[in-house]
Every structure is written in C-alpha cells, then in structure tokens.
C-alpha positions as CSV (number, residue, x, y, z in Angstrom):
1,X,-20.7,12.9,40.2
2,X,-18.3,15.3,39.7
3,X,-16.6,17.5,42.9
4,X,-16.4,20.7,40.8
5,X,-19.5,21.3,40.0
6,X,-21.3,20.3,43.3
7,X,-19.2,21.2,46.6
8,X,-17.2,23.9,47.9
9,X,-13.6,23.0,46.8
10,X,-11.7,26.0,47.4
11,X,-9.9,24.0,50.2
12,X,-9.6,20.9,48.4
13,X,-6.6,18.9,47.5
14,X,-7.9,16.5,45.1
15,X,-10.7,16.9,43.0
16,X,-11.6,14.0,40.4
17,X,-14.1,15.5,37.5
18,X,-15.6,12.9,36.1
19,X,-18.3,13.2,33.0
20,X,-18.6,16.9,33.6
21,X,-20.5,17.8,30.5
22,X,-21.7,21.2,31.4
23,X,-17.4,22.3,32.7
24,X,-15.4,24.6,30.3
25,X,-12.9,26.4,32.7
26,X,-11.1,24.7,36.2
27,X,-9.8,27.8,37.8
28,X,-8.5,29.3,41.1
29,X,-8.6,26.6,43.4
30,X,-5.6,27.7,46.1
31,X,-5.1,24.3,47.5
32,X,-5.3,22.4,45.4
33,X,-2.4,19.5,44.2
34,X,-3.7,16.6,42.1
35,X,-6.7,17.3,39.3
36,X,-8.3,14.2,37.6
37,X,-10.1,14.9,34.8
38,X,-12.1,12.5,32.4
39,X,-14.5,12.5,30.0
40,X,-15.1,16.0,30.0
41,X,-15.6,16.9,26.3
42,X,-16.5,20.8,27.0
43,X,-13.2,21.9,28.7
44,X,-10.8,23.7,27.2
45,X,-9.1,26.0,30.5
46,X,-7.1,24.9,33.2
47,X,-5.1,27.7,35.4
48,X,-3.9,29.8,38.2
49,X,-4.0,26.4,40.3
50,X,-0.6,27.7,42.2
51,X,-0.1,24.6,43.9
52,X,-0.7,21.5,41.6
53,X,1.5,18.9,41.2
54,X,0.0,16.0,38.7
55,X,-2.5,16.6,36.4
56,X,-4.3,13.7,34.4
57,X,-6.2,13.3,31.3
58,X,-8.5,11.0,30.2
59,X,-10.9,11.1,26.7
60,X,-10.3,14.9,27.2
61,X,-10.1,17.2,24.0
62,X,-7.3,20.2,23.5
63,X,-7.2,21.7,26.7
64,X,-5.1,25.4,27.3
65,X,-3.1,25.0,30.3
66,X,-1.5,28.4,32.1
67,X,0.3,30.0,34.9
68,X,0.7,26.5,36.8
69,X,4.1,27.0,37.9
70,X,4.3,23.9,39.9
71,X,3.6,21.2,37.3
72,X,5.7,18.4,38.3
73,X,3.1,15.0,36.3
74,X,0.8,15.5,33.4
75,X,-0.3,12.7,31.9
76,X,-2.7,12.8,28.7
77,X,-4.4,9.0,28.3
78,X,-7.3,8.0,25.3
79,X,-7.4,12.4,24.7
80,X,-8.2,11.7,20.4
81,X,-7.8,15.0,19.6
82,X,-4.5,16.0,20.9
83,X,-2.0,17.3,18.4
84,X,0.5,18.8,20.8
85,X,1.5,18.8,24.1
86,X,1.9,22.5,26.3
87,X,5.3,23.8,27.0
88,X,5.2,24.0,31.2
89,X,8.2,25.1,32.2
90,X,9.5,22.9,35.4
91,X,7.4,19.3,34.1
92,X,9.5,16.7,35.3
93,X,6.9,13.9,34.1
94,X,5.0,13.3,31.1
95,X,3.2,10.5,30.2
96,X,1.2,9.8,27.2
97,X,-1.0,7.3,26.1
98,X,-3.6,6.2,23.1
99,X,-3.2,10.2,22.0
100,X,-3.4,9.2,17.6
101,X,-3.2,12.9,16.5
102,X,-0.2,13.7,18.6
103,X,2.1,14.9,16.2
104,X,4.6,17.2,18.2
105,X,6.6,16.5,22.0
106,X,8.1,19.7,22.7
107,X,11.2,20.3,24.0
108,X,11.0,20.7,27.8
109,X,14.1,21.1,29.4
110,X,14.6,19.3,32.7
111,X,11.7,17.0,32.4
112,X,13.6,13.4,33.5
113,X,10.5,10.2,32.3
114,X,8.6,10.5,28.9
115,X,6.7,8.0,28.4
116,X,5.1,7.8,24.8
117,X,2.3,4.8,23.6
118,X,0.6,4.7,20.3
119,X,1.5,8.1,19.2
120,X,0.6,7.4,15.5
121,X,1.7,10.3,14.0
122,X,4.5,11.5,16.0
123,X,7.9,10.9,13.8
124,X,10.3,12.7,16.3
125,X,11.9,13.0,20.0
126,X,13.3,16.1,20.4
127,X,16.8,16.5,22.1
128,X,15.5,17.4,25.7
129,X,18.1,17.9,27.9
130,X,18.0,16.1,31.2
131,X,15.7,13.4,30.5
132,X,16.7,10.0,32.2
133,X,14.0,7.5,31.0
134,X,12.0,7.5,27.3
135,X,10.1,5.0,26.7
136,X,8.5,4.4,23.1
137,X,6.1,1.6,22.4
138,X,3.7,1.4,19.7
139,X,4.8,4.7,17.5
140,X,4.2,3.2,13.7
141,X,5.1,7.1,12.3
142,X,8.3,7.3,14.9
143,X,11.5,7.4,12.8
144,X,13.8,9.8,15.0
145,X,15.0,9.8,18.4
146,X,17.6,13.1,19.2
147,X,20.6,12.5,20.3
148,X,19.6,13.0,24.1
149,X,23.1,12.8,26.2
150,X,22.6,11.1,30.2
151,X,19.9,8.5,29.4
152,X,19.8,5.8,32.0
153,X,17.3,3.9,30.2
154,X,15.9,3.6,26.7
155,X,13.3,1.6,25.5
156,X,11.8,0.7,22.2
157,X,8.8,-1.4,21.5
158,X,7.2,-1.9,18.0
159,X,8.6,1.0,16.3
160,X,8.6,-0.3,13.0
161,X,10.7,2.6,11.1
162,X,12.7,3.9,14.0
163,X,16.2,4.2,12.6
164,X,18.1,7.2,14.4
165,X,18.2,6.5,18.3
166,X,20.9,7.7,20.7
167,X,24.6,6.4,21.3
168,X,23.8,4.8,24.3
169,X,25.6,2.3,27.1
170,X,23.9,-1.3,25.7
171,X,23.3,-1.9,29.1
172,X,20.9,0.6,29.2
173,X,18.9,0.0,26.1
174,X,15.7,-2.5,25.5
175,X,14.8,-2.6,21.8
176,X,11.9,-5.2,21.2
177,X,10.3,-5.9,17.4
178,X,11.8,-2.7,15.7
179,X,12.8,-4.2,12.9
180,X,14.7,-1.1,11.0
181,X,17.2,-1.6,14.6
182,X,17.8,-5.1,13.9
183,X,20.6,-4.8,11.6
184,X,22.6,-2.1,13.5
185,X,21.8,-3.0,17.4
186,X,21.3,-7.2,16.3
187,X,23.3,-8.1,19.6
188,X,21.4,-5.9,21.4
189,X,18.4,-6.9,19.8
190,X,19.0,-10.4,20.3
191,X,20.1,-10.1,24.2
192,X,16.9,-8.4,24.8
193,X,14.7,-11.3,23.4
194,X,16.8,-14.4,25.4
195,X,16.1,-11.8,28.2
196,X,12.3,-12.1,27.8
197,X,12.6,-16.4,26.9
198,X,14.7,-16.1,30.3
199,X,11.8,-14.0,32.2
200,X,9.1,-16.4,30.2
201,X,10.8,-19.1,31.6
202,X,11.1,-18.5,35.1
203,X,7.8,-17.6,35.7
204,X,6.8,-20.8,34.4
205,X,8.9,-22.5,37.0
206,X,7.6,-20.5,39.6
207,X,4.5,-21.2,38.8
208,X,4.8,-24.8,38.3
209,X,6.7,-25.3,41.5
210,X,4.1,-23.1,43.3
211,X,1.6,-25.5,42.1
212,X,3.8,-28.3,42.5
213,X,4.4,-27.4,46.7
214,X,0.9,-26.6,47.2
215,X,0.2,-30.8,46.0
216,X,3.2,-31.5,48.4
217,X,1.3,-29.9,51.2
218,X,-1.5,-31.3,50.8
219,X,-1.0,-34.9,50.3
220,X,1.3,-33.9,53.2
221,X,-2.0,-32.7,55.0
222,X,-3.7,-35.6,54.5
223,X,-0.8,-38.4,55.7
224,X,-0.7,-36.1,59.1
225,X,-4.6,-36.5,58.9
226,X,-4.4,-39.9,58.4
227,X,-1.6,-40.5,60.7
228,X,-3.7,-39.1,63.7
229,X,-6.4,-40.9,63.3
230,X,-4.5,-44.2,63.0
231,X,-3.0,-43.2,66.9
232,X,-6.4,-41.7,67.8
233,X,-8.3,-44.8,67.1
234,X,-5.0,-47.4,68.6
235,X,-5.4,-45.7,72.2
C-alpha cells in the first residue's frame, strides 16, 4: 500500500510508493530524504523535495524532475520508456539499469559513479568531468566512451562495438567480451580473463576445502564419540 496516498507524510523521511495507480505529482514534502518509487505508471512530477538525497526508479515512465537541489543518488531500474536522463546539477550518483530506450547520458559535471546496464540504444559517454567510476555492461549500440581524464576505474562488459575508450592506467581497466577491444587492449584483455579463471578457481578450493573440513570434523566427531564410550563403558 502505498505511504503517499494514505498517511500524513509531511514529516516523513522515507516514503516507498509502490503500485500507486491513481499518483501523478510527489510534491512538497519538507523532510523528506529517500523516495522509492515503483510501478507507478501515472507519474510524471517530482519536486520542491528540498531535502532528498536518493531517489529510485523502478517500471516508472518519463518522469520531470525540478528544483531538488540536494540530489546526491538517482537511480532509474526496468523504467521502458526512458529516453533521457534529467540534468540535476550537484548528482554525484547515477545508476541505470534495464532502461532500452535510453538514448542520451548528459553531461553532469561533478557526478563521480555511472553505472550504465543494457542501455540498447545509447552509443555515447559524454566527457563528464570528475567522474571516478563508469561501468558499462550490456550496451550492444555503445561505440564511444569520451575521453574522461581522473578515472580510477573503468569497466567494460559485453560491449560488442565499443571502439573509442579513454587512455587509462591498465591497472585500472576491466574489459570482458568486447570484442572490437581485443585487438588494441589484447594484454589487457587477456589479464582480465586469467583474473576471472584465477577468481573461478579459488572459490572452488574454498569451497571444496570447506566441504572437505566439515567431513574432517565430523568423522572427527564421531572417533571422540566413539572414544567416550569405549572409556565410559571400561569404568
């Protein structure tokens, strides 16, 4: 049931709307820091929340966002009819998820983790300065990544055309099954693979050896068992 359209929330800090079929407009709620909202195919306005931080999305269609000034985490997950995300100045989080139309990231300056899955149609990462962390997985259309200066981490997952990514410190850069990458980044390329046998690996020893001990200590249980009755039934 959803919190919005049944209780008094102007002193609430969380509200999760869920299936709200009847909401078009979230507005003027002073306190209020963390909005959930899913499955709400009617709404279309969110603003003048002064105070909220993260902001989520989930099966939601285009929605307007204004005067949030304090927009730190939006995250947009399953929305089908998003084409592009809004410009909110001070965003230091964006994370996007199963969004197929999504055809435009704009450039938001400062924002520092962009996290981008199966983005169909999106073909380009603009150059957005400050950002520390993209991750790209799943972008079939993605062919362009700006050269963004101060990554600390880049990562590329089944980007099938990607061909232009930043110069970047190999240290700092995964690139798994984007095979236009091979050629140029093939060190790289191949590091990161024997990295994932090596991962693979190890957590089929520690799996095997925590199965392994766990017989150990129990046959071990049952020679003590043993061993007690043995003295129980000698005295």
């Amino acid at each position: 049931m959803c919190m919005i359209c049944h209780e008094d929330i102007i002193n609430k800090k969380y509200i999760h709307c869920n299936q709200c079929l009847n909401i078009t407009t979230i507005t003027n709620i002073v306190s209020l820091q963390e909005l959930y909202c899913s499955d709400c195919p009617l709404l279309t306005t969110i603003s003048n929340i002064k105070y909220l931080d993260k902001l989520y999305f989930w099966k939601c269609p285009i929605v307007i966002i204004s005067n949030i000034s304090r927009l730190h985490q939006l995250y947009f997950m399953d929305c089908s009819r998003l084409t592009t995300i809004p410009h909110i100045a001070g965003l230091q989080k964006l994370h996007i998820d199963n969004c197929p139309q999504l055809t435009t990231i704009p450039n938001i300056s400062g924002l520092q983790y962009l996290h981008c899955t199966k983005a169909d149609l999106l073909t380009t990462i603009p150059n957005i300065s400050g950002l520390k962390y993209l991750q790209c997985r799943e972008c079939p259309a993605l062919t362009t990544i700006s050269n963004i200066i101060g990554l600390h981490l880049l990562e590329c997952v089944l980007c099938p055309v990607l061909t232009i990514i930043p110069d970047i410190n190999h240290s700092n850069l995964r690139i798994v099954d984007c095979k236009w990458l091979r050629k140029n980044y093939h060190d790289i390329y191949s590091y990161n693979k024997r990295i994932k046998n090596i991962i693979k690996l190890q957590k089929w020893v520690r799996n095997n050896l925590r199965s392994q001990w766990a017989q150990c200590i129990l046959e071990l249980k049952i020679l003590v068992t043993n061993f007690i009755k043995e003295i129980n039934s000698s005295i």
